[in-house]
N, CA, C and O atoms as a GROMACS GRO file, in nm:
protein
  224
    1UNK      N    1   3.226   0.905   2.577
    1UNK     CA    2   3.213   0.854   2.440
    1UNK      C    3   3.103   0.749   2.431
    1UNK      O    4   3.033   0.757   2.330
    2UNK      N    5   3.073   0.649   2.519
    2UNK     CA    6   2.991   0.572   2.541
    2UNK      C    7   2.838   0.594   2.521
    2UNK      O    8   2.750   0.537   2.456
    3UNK      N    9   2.846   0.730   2.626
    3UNK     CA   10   2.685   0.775   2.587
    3UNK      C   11   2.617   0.835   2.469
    3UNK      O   12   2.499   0.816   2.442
    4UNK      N   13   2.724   0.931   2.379
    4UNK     CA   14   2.705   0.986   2.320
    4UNK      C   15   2.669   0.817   2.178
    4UNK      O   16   2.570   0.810   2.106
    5UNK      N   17   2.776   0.720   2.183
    5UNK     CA   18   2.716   0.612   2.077
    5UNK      C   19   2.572   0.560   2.165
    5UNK      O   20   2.479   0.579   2.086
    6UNK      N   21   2.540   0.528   2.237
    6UNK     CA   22   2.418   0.469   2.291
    6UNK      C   23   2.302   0.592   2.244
    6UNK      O   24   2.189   0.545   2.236
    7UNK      N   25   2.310   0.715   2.216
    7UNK     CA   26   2.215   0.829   2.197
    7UNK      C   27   2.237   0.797   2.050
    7UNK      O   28   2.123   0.768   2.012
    8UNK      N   29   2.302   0.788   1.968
    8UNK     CA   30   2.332   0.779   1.818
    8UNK      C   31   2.225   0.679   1.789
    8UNK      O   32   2.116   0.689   1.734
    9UNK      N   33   2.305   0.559   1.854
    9UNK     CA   34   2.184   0.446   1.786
    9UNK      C   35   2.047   0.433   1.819
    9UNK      O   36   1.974   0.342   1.780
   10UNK      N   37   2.012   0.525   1.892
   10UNK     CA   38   1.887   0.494   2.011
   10UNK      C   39   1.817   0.632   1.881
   10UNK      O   40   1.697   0.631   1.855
   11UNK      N   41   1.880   0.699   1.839
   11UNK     CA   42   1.804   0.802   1.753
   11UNK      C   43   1.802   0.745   1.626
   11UNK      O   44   1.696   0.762   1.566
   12UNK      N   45   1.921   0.658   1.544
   12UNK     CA   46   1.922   0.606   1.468
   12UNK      C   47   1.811   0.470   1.438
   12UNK      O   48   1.753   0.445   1.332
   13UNK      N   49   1.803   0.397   1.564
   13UNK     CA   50   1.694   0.288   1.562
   13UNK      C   51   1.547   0.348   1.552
   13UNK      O   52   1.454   0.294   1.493
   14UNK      N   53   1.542   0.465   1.619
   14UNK     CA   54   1.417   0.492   1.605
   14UNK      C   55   1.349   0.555   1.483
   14UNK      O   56   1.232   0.532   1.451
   15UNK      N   57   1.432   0.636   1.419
   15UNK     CA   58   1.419   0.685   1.256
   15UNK      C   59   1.406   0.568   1.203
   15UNK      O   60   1.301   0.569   1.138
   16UNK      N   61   1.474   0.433   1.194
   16UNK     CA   62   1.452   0.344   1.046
   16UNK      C   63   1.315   0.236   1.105
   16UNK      O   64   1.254   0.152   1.039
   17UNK      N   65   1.297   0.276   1.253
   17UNK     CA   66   1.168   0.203   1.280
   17UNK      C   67   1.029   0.282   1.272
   17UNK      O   68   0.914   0.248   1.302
   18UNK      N   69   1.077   0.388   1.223
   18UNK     CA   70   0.913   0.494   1.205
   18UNK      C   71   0.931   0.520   1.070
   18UNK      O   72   0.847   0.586   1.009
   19UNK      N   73   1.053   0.463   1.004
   19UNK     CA   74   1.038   0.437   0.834
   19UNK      C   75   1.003   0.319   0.773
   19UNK      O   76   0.959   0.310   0.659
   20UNK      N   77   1.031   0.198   0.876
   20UNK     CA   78   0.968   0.072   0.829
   20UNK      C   79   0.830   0.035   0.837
   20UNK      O   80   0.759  -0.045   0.778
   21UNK      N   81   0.805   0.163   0.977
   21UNK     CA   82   0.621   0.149   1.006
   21UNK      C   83   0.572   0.206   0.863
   21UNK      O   84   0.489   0.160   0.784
   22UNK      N   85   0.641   0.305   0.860
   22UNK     CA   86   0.555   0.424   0.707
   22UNK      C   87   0.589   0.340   0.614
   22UNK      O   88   0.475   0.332   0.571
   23UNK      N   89   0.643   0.275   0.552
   23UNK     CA   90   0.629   0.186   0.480
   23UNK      C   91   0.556   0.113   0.418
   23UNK      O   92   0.513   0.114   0.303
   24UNK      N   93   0.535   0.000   0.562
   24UNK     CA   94   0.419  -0.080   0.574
   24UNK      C   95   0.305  -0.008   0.555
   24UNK      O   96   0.236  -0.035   0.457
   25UNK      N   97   0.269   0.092   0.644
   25UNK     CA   98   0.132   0.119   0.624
   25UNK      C   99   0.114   0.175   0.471
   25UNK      O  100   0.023   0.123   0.406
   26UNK      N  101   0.208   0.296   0.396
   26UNK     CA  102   0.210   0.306   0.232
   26UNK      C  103   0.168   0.188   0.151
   26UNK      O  104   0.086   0.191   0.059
   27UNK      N  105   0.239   0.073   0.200
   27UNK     CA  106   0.181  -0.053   0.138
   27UNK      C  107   0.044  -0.066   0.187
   27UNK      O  108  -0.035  -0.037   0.097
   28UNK      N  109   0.006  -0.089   0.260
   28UNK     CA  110  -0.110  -0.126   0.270
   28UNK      C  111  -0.194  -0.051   0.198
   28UNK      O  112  -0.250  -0.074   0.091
   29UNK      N  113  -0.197   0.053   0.279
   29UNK     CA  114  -0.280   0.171   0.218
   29UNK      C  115  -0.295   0.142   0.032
   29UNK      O  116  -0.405   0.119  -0.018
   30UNK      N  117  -0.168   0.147  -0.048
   30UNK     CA  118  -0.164   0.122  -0.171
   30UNK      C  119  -0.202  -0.005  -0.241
   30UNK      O  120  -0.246  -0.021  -0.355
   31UNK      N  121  -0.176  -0.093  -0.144
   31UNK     CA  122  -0.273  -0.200  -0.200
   31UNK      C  123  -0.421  -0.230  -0.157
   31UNK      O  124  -0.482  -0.332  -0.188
   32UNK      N  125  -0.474  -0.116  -0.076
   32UNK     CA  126  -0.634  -0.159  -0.077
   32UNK      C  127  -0.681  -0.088  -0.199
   32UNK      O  128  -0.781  -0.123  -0.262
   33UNK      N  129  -0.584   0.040  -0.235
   33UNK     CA  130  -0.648   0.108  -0.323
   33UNK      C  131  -0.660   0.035  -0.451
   33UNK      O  132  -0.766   0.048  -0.512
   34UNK      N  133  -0.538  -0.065  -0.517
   34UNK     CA  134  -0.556  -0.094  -0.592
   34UNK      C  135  -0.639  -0.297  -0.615
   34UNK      O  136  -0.642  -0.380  -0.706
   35UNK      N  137  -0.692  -0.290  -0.467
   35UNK     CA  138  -0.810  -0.355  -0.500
   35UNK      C  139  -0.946  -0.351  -0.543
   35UNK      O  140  -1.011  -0.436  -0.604
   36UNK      N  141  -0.986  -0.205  -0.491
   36UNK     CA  142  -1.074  -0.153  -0.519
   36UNK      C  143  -1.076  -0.090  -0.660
   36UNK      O  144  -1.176  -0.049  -0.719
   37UNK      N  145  -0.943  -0.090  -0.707
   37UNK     CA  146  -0.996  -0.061  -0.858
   37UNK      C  147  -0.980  -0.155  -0.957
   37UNK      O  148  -0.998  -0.134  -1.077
   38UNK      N  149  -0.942  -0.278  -0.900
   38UNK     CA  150  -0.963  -0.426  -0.942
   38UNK      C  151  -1.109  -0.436  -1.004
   38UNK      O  152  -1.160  -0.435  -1.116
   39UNK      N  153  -1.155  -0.447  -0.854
   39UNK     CA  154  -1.289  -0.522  -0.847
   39UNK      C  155  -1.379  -0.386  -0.929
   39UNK      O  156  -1.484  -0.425  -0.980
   40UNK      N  157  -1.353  -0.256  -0.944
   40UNK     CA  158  -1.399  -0.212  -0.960
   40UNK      C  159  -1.366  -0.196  -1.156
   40UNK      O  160  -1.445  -0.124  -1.218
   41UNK      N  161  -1.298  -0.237  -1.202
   41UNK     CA  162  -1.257  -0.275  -1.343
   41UNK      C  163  -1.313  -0.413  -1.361
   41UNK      O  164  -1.312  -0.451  -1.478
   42UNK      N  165  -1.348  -0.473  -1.297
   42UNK     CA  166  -1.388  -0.612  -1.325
   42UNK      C  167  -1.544  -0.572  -1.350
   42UNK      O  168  -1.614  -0.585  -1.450
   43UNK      N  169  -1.570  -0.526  -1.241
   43UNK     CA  170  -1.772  -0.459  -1.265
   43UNK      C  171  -1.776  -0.406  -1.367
   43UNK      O  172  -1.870  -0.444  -1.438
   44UNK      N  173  -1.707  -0.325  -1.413
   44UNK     CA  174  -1.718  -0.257  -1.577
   44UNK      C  175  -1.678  -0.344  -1.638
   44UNK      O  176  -1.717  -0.294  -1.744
   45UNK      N  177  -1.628  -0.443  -1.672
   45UNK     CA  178  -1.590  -0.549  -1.780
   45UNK      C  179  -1.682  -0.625  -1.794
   45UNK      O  180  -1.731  -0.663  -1.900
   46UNK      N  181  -1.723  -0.661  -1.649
   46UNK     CA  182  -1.836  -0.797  -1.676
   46UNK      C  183  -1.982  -0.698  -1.751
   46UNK      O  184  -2.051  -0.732  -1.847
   47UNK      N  185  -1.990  -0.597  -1.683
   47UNK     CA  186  -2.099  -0.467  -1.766
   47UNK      C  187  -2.090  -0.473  -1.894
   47UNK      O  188  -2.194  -0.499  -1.956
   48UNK      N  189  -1.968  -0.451  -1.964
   48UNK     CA  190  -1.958  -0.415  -2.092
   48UNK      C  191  -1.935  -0.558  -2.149
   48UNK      O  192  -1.870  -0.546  -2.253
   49UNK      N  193  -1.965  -0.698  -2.121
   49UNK     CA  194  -1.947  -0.806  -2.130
   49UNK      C  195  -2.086  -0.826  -2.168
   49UNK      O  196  -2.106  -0.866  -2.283
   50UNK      N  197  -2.169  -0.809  -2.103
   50UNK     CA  198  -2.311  -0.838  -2.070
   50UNK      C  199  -2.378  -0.741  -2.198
   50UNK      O  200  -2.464  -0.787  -2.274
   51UNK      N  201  -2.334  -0.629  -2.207
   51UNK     CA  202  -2.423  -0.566  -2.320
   51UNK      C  203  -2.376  -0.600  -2.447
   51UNK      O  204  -2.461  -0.588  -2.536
   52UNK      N  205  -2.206  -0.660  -2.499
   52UNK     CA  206  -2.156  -0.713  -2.594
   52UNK      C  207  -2.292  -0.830  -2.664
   52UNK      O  208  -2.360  -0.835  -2.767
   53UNK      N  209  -2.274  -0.925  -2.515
   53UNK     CA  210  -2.400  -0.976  -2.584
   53UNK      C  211  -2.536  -1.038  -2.602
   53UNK      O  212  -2.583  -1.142  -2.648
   54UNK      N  213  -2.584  -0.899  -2.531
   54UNK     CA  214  -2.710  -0.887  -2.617
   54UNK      C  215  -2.739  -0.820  -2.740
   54UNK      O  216  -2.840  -0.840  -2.808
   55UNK      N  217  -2.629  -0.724  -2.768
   55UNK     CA  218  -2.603  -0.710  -2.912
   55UNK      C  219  -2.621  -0.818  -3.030
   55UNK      O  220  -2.648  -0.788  -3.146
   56UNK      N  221  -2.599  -0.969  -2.974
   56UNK     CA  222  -2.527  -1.061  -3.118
   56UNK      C  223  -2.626  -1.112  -3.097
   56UNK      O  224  -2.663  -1.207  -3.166
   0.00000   0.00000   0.00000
């Protein structure tokens, strides 16, 4: 009975630790993306900022 719980948790630890890695990296991954469309909404703002006015 012993071994069979030591194989449980040893399969169990390793599933929620290759779900906490995928996780993390989803995060990451998802937040570089939405830096880059930060900075990249900011370049079009300050753009469409800049031609506002030379209009006036």
């Amino acid at each position: 009975m012993g071994i069979i719980d030591y194989l449980y948790m040893g399969i169990v630890g390793i599933f929620s630790l290759g779900c906490i890695i995928y996780g993390i990296r989803l995060a990451i991954k998802t937040r570089k993306e939405n830096i880059k469309q930060y900075i990249k909404n900011k370049n079009q703002r300050k753009i469409k900022f800049e031609n506002n006015g030379t209009k006036h």
